[in-house]
C-alpha positions in Angstrom: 125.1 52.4 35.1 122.3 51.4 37.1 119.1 50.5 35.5 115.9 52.9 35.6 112.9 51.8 38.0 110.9 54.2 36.1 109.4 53.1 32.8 109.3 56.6 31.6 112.1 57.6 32.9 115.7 59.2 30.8 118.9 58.9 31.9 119.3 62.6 32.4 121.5 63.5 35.4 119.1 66.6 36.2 116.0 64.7 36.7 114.8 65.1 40.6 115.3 61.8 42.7 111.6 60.1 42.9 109.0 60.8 46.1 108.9 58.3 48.7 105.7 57.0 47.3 107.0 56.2 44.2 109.2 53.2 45.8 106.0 52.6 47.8 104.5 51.8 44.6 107.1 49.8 43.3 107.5 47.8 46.2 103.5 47.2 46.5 103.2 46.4 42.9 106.5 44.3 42.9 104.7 42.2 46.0 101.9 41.0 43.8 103.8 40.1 40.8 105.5 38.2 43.3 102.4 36.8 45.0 99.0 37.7 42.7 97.2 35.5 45.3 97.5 38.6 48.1 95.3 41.1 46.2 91.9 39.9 47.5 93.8 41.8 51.0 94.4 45.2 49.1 91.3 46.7 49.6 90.0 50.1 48.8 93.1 51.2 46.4 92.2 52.2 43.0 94.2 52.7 39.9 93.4 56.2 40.1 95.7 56.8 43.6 98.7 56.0 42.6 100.9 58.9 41.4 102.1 57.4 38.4 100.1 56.4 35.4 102.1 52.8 34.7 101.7 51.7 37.3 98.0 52.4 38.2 97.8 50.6 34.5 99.6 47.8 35.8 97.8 47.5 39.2 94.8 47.6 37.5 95.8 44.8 34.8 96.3 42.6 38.0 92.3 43.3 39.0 91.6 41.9 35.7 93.2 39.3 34.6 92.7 36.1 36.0 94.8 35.0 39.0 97.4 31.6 38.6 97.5 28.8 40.2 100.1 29.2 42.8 102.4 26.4 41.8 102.2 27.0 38.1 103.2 30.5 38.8 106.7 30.0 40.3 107.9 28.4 37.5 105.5 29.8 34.8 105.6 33.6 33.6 102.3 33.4 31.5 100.4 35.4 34.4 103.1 38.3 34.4 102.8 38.2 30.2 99.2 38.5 30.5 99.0 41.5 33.1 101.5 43.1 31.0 99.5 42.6 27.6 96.5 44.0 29.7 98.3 47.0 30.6 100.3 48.5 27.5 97.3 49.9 25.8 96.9 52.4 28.8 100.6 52.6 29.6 102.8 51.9 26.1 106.1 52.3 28.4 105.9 49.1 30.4 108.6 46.6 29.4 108.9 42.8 30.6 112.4 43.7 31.9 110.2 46.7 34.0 108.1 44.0 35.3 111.4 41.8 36.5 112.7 45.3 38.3 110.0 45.4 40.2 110.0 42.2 41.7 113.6 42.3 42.5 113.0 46.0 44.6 110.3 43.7 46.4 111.9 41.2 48.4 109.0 41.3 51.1 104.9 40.6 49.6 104.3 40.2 53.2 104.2 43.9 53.8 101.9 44.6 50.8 99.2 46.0 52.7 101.4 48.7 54.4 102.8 49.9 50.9 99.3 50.1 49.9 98.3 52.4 52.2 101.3 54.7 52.3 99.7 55.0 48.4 96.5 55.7 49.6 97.8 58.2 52.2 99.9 60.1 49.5 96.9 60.1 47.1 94.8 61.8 50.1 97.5 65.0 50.1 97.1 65.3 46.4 93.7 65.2 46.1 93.4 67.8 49.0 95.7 69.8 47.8 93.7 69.8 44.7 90.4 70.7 46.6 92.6 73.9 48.4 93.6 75.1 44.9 89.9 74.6 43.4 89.2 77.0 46.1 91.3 79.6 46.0 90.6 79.9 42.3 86.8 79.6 42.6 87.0 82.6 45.4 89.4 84.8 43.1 87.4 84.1 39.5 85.9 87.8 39.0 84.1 86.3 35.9 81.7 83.8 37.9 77.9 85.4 38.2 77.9 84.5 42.1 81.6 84.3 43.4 80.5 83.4 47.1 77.9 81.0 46.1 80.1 79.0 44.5 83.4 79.7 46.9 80.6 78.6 49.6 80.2 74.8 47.3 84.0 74.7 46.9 84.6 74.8 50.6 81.1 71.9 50.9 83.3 69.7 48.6 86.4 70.0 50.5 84.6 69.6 53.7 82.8 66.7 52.5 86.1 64.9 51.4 87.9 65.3 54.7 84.5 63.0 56.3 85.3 60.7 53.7 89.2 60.9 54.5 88.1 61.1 58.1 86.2 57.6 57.8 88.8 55.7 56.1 91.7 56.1 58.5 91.5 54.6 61.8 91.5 57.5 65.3 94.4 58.3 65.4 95.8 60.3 68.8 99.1 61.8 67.1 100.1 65.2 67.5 99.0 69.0 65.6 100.4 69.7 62.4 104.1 71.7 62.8 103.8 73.3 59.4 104.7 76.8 59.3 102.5 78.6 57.7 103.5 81.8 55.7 103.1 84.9 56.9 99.7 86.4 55.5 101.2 90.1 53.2 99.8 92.8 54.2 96.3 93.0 52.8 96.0 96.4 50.7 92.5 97.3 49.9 91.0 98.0 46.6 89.7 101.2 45.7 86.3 99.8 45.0 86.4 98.1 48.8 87.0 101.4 50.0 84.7 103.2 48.4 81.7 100.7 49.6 83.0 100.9 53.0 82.8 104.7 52.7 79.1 104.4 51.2 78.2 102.6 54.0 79.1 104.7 56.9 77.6 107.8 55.2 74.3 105.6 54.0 73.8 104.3 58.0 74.7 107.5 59.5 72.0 109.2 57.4 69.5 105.7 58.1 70.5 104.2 61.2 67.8 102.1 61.7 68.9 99.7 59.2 72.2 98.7 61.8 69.4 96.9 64.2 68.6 94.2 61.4 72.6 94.5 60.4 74.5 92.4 63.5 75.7 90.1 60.8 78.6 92.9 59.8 81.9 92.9 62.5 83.8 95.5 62.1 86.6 92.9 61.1 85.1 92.4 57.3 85.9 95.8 56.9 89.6 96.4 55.0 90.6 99.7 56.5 90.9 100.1 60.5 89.5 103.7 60.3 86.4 102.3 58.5 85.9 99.3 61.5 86.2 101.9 64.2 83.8 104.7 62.7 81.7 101.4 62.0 81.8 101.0 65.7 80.7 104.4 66.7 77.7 104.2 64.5 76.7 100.9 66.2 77.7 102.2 69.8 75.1 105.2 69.0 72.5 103.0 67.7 72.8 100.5 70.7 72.2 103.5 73.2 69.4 104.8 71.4 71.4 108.4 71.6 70.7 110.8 68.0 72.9 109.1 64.9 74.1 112.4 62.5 77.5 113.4 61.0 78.2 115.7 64.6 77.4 112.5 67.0 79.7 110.0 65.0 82.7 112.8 65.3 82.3 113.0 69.1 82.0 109.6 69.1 84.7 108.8 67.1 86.9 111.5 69.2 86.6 109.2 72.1 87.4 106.4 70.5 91.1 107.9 69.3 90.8 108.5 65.8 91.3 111.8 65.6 94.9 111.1 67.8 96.0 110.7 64.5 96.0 113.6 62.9 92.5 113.3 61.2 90.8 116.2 61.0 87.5 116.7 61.9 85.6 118.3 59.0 87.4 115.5 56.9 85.8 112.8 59.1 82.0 114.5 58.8 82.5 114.6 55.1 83.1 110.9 55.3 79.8 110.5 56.8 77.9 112.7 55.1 76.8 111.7 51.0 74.6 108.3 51.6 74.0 106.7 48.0 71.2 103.7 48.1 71.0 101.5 51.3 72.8 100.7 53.9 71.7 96.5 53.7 73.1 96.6 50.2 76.7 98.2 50.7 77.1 96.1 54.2 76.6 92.8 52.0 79.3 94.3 49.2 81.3 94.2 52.6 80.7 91.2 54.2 81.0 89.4 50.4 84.4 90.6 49.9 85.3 89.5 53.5 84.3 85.9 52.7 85.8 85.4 49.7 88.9 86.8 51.3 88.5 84.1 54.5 88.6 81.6 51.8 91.8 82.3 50.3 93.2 82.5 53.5 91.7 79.0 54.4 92.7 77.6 51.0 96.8 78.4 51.3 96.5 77.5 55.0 95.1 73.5 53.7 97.7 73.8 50.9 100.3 74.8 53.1 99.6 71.8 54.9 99.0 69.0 52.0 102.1 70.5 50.5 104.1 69.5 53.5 105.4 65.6 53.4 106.0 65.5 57.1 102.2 65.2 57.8 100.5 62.6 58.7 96.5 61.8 57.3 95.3 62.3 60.8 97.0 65.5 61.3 96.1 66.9 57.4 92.5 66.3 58.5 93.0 67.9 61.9 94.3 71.3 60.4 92.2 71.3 57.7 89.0 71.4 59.9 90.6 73.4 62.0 91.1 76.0 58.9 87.8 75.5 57.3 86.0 76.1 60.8 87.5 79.6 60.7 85.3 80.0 57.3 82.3 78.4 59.1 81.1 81.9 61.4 81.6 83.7 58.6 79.7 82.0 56.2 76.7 81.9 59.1 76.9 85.7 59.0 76.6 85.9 55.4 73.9 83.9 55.0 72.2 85.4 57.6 72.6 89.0 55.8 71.3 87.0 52.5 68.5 85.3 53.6 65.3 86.8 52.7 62.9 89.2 55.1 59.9 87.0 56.0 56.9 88.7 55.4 55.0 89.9 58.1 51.3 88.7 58.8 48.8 91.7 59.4 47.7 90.8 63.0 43.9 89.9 63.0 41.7 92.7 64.5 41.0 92.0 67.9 37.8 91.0 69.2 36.4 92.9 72.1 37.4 92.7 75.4 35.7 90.9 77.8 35.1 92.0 81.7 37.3 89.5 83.8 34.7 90.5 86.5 32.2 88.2 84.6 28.9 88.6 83.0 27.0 91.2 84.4 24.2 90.1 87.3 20.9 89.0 85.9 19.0 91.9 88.0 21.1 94.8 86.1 20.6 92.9 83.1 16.8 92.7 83.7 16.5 96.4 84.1 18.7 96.9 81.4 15.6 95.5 79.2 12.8 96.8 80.2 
């Protein structure tokens, strides 16, 4: 039977075969036993990116302990003892004979550097598919106080670590991502999502001046198509200056199709007719549920993509920014529809007007006097 390369690892025939960077590791960390004098070239690897916890241990052992003298080292183990004494109280598992294996899988220190950064390229996946989960999780958590605040700082930190990523791998002209991404289910909306939606169509056909401060609502954050379109007649009527009631949205809304299928009209008034509170108020509900739900989509759409080995670092960090840009307008919108009102400065009472024709001639003036 063939010995183990993994220090942890039982001879169980249903174990899954080891990642590629797993032999990456092996082979890097099998170069330096071989040749501790080539670690000043492996820069900007950590213990923390490799994927398994021995041998981060051991690479970092190597960092510490002193390195040989080049000729003592062929013929003397003492360095190899030493890195492995360094390394069993973080990683009990490591044997001597684990040690030997891994110089024998390494017959090449030369290419040290490469397995290096296949480890650091691996390690860039996993951390953002880490980030995409984080998301998804901070945009779903119903128990948070302010949900899109901190969806809104999720997405910050993932876009911050794909500039780091970005600045650490060398332009790179490869080709798009070929990941296919699932097919997104058919969204089905909450009662509560409709019943805000409803709120606001009655609320801004009973106040339609509020939808002149409200451009930051498309009728794409709603979740029903019959809610977007009736969301358009009120914006259509508002935008022409033409009477806003429950009579003007149903003509409206009969030119626009929606009573093609098989609506009926009374039911469509009713619709528009009980406004509760303000209209500012239920379009932020709205537009709040429509970017936490841009989120999840953006979060599978990065995992999708992390998840998938056949992806380079270049091309993770080209659909990634491609993904979270989709997030980007929406989040402008939002914030726009957050931010608050300035106030408005009473205008200073103006000052009398004075004749453009000039001051008037010194004989009227005279006269004016006596």
């Amino acid at each position: 039977m063939p010995h183990s390369t993994d220090p942890y690892e039982d001879d169980l025939d249903d174990l899954p075969s080891p990642r590629p960077v797993h032999y990456a590791e092996q082979s890097l960390l099998g170069a330096l036993l071989l040749d501790p004098h080539r670690l000043p070239d492996i820069r900007g690897l950590g213990a923390e990116q490799f994927s398994n916890h021995a041998h981060g241990a051991l690479f970092q052992a190597m960092r510490t302990v002193s390195l040989p003298d080049p000729e003592a080292h062929r013929s003397d183990p003492a360095w190899l003892n030493s890195v492995l004494d360094a390394a069993r109280p973080h990683a009990p598992g490591l044997t001597a004979s684990y040690l030997h294996t891994l110089v024998q899988v390494c017959p090449w220190p030369q290419h040290a550097p490469t397995y290096a950064r296949m480890i650091q390229s691996d390690h860039a996946r996993r951390t953002l598919l880490m980030h995409a989960q984080r998301l998804a999780q901070t945009a779903t958590d119903a128990t948070l106080p302010n949900r899109a605040v901190a969806t809104l700082a999720q997405a910050d930190a993932l876009a911050q670590f794909m500039d780091t990523l970005a600045g650490h791998s060398a332009p790179h002209p490869g080709s798009l991502q070929r990941t296919v991404l699932p097919k997104q289910p058919t969204a089905r909306s909450s009662e509560e999502a409709l019943d805000e939606e409803r709120l606001l169509l009655a609320t801004a056909t009973a106040h339609p001046a509020a939808l002149k401060g409200m451009r930051w609502l498309q009728p794409d954050d709603f979740t029903q198509s019959l809610h977007a379109t009736l969301w358009q007649c009120l914006t259509s009527l508002v935008h022409r200056a033409e009477p806003v009631d429950p009579v003007t949205v149903l003509w409206e809304a009969q030119h626009r199709g929606l009573l093609a299928g098989g609506l009926a009209a009374g039911d469509l008034m009713a619709l528009v007719s009980t406004p509760v509170g303000s209209a500012e108020y239920w379009g932020e509900r709205i537009l709040q549920r429509a970017l936490l739900t841009r989120a999840c989509d953006v979060a599978t759409r990065i995992a999708t993509y992390a998840e998938d080995p056949a992806n380079t670092t270049h091309q993770l960090i080209t659909g990634s920014r491609r993904a979270l840009a989709d997030l980007t307008a929406l989040r402008t919108r939002w914030q726009r529809s957050t931010a608050p009102t300035p106030p408005t400065t009473p205008r200073a009472p103006r000052s009398p007007a004075v004749s453009r024709a000039g001051p008037p001639p010194r004989a009227a003036t005279a006269r004016a006097l006596r």
